[in-house]
C-alpha positions, -999 to +999 in steps of 0.1 A: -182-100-355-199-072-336-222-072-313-259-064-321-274-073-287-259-067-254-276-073-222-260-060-195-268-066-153-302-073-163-325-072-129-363-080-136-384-082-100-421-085-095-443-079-063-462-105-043-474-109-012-443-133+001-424-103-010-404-094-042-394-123-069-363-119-086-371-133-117-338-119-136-307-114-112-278-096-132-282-116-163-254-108-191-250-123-222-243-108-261-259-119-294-235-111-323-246-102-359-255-132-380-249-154-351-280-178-334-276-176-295-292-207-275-305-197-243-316-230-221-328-242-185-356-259-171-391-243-163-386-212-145-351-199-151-360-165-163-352-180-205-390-162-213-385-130-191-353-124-209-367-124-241-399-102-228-377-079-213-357-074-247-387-068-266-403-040-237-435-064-229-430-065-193-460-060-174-464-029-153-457-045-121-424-059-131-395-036-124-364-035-152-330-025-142-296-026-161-293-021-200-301-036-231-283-022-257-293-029-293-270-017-318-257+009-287-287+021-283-305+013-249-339-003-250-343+007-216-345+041-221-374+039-254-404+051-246-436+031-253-442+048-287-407+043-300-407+005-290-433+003-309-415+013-337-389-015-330-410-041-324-420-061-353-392-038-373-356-045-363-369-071-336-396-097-338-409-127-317-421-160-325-439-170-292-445-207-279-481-213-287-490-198-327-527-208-319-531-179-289-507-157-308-530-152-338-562-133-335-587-157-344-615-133-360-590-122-387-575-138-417-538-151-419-536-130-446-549-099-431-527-104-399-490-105-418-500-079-443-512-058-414-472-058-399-459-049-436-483-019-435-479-007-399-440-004-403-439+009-441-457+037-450-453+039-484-463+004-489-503-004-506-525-027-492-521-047-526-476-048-522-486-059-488-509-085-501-475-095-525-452-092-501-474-118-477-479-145-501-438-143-510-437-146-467-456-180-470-438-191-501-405-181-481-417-203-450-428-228-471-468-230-467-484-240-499-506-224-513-502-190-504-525-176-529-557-190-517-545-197-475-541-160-470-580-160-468-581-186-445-584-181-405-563-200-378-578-229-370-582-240-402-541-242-404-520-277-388-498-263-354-470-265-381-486-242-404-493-222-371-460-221-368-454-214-402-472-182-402-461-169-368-424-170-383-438-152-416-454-126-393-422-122-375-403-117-411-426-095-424-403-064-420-370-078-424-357-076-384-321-079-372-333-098-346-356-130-342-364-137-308-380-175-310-394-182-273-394-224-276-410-220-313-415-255-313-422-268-282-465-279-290-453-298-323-441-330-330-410-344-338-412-346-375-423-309-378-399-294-351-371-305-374-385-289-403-392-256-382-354-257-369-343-262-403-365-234-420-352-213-392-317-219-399-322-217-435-337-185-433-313-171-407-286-177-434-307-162-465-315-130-445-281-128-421-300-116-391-291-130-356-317-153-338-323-158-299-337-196-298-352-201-263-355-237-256-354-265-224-341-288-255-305-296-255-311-313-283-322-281-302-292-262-293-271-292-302-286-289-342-293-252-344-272-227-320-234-211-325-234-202-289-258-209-259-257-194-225-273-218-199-298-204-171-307-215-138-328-192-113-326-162-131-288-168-136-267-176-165-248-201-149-226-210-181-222-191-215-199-202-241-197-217-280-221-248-282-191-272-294-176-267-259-205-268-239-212-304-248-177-318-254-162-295-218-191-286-192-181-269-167-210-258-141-226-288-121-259-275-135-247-284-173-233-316-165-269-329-150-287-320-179-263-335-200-265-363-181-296-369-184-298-370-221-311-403-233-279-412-253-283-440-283-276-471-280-272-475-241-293-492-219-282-470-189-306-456-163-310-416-170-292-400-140-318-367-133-309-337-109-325-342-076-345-319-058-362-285-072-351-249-076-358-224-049-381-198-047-368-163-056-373-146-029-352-115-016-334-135+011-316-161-010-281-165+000-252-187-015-254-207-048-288-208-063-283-242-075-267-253-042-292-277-027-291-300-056-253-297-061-236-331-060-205-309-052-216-283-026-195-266+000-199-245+029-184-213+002-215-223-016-238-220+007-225-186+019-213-170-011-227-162-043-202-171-072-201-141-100-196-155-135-162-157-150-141-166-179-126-199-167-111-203-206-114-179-232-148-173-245-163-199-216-177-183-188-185-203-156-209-193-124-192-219-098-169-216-071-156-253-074-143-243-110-137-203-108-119-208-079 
């Protein structure tokens, strides 16, 4: 299949007064067509800056260096007005909280049909109307007809949900970006929201990115996944592999501690927290909570790898 995202050496740094944070440190990963890429890691890892970096939403402050190429074309180099054009178009987001993402002063309704009209000009206010309800039918919301007049907080957190990923179809993308899309909701309705994703993803063929800290997720939902520690990826490959064949220490201790049924066995956790990313880090990011550090750790930093085919490693222990 062919690639429709490619980040390449992606370096995202903001200011502060203990000097610069490297929030992204030459990040690569790919997202082919009609394929749903996983990218996980705890709090922190630079999973969110990725995808805010992909669609242009970077604050001012934060430098962007490297390339992300969408269909060959580098998003790095779009100005403001022609991102604009992108976003919402052939790449949409579906952020973590639905309840701050919708404007609460205007209707459902008024807010999806409002994406339709902005990126199709030839489109009436009345197809757009159409073309919303068929949205909420699409996503499964009933009664479409009469809850496109209705504001947001008279709409569950799944119907939130709902909406947001209606919004985010509204033009058709290539891409669906889904920053932990159901991380407020509850068990029950994250599986139908993974579901409807996945269902959708195969009606429409377009490619997701499904930003989680939920193994779990990426066990039921992902092709591939790419793992993320410190504004590294520390492990990339198919999601088959990385659960029966992990590889960096970092993988192995969330794994680990996975709640697994039917055993009464303590949950082992990774010790200690991750560092602060600062510009004098040096050595293996993940080094001080490494059950398998060596002095090479602590004074080299590992590049990623192919250790097998199509499984890249960041690890010195298993690239070297």
């Amino acid at each position: 299949m062919e690639n429709l995202l490619e980040v390449i050496d992606l370096k995202v740094t903001f200011p502060t007064s203990k000097g610069r944070i490297r929030a992204i440190d030459g990040v690569n990963f790919k997202v082919k067509k009609g394929e749903i890429l996983g990218i996980v890691g705890e709090s922190g890892s630079g999973k969110s800056i990725s995808s805010l970096s992909i669609m242009g939403l970077i604050s001012d402050q934060g430098q962007v260096e490297g390339k992300i190429l969408f269909n060959d074309e580098n998003l790095l180099n779009k100005t403001e007005v022609e991102m604009r054009k992108i976003r919402g178009d052939k790449i949409s987001m579906i952020f973590q909280d639905p309840m701050s993402s919708l404007n609460p002063v205007f209707t459902i309704g008024n807010q999806i049909s409002e994406a339709i009209l902005l990126h199709n000009k030839g489109v009436t206010k009345k197809e757009a109307v159409e073309k919303t309800i068929e949205l909420l039918k699409l996503v499964g919301l009933p009664s479409p007809e009469q809850r496109i007049h209705d504001y947001p907080h008279k709409f569950s957190g799944g119907m939130r949900q709902r909406a947001m990923i209606a919004m985010a179809l509204a033009c058709e993308p290539e891409l669906l970006v889904a920053d932990e899309p159901t991380t407020a909701l509850d068990v029950t309705i994250q599986a139908q929201i993974l579901e409807l994703l996945k269902e959708i993803q195969m009606k429409l063929g377009m490619s997701i990115i499904l930003i989680t800290h939920d193994l779990g997720v990426v066990a039921e939902t992902c092709h591939r996944v790419a793992v993320m520690y410190a504004g590294h990826v520390v492990e990339e490959t198919d999601v088959y592999t990385l659960f029966a064949n992990p590889k960096h220490p970092y993988t192995k201790g969330l794994i680990n501690s996975l709640p697994k049924l039917g055993s009464r066995e303590r949950l082992t956790p990774i010790q200690g927290q991750p560092p602060q990313l600062y510009d004098d880090l040096t050595g293996c990011r993940f080094a001080s909570r490494c059950p398998f550090v060596s002095a090479e750790c602590l004074e080299n930093e590992q590049v990623i790898a192919e250790v097998t085919k199509g499984h890249f490693v960041r690890c010195h222990k298993e690239v070297g």
